[in-house]
C-alpha positions as CSV (number, residue, x, y, z in Angstrom):
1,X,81.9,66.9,113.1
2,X,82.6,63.8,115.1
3,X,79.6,62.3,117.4
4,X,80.1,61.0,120.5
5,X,78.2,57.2,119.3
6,X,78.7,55.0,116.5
7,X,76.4,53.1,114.6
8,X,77.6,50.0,112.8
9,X,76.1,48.2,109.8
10,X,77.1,44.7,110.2
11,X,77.0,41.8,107.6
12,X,76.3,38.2,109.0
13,X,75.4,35.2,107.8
14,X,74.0,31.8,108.7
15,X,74.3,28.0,107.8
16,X,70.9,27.4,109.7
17,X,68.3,26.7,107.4
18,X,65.6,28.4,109.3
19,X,67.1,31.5,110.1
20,X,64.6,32.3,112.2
21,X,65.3,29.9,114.4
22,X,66.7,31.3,117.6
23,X,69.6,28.7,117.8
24,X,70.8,29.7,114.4
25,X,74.2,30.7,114.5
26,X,75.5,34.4,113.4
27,X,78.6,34.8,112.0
28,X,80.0,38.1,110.8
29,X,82.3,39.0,107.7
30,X,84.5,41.3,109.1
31,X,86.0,43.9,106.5
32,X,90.0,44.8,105.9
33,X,90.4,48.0,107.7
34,X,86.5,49.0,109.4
35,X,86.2,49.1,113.2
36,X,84.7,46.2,114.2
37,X,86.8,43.5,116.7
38,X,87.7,45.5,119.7
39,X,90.5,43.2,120.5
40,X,91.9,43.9,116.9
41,X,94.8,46.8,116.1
42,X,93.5,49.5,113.5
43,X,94.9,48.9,110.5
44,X,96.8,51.6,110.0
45,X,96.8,53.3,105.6
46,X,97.4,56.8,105.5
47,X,97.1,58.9,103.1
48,X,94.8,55.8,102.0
49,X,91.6,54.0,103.0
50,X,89.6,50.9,101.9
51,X,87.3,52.2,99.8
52,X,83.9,49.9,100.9
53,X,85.3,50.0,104.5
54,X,85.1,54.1,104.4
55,X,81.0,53.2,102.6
56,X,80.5,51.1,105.4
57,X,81.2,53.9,108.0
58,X,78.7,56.4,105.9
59,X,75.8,54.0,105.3
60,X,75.8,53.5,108.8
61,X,74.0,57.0,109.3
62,X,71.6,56.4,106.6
63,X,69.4,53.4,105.9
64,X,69.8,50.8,103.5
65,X,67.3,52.3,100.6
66,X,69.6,55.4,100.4
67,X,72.2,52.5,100.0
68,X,71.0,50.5,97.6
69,X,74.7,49.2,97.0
70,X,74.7,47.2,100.5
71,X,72.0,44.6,99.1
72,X,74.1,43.8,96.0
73,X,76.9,43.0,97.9
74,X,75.1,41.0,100.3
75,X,74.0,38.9,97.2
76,X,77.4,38.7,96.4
77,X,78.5,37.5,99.6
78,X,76.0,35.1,99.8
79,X,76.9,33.6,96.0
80,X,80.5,33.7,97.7
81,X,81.5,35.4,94.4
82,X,84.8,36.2,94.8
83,X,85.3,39.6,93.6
84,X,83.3,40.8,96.5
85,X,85.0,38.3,98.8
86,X,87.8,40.1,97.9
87,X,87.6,42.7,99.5
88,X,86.5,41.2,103.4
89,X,89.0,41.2,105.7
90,X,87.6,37.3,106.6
91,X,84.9,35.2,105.0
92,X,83.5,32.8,107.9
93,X,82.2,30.8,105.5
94,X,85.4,29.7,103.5
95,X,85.6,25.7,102.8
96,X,81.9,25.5,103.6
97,X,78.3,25.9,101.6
98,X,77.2,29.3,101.5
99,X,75.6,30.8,104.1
């Protein structure tokens, strides 16, 4: 079935140190093929598709303890290991500490 909304899990990350802080600035690690930038052309891969991007789109309709697999890979991003950065489309925190 197809719904007529989409919910979006989005990964950011910050070089504030408070992160609290309400001028911290967000940025976003935008993935290979997901919908995400409305100003960017889908990537187009048939009969193929990214595997985490497709993972993305499901654990968007379920929360993050049925996807325990998010958290790790936020770890990862955040120890910029570079397996997992990888497989972003863009790291926004490439040249620069870690978020």
């Amino acid at each position: 079935s197809i719904t007529k909304e989409r919910t979006e899990v989005i990964l950011q990350g910050t070089s504030s140190l408070d992160p609290n802080d309400p001028t911290a600035v967000w940025e976003e690690f935008d993935f290979k093929c997901k919908p995400g930038d409305l100003k960017r052309r889908p990537c187009f891969i048939s009969p193929y598709h990214y595997r985490l991007d497709w993972l993305m789109w499901f654990a968007a309709f379920q929360t993050y303890e049925q996807n325990e697999w998010i958290i790790h890979l936020a770890g990862k991003l955040l120890a910029q290991e570079e397996e997992a950065l990888s497989l972003m489309g863009t790291n926004p925190f490439a040249g620069r500490e870690p978020p």
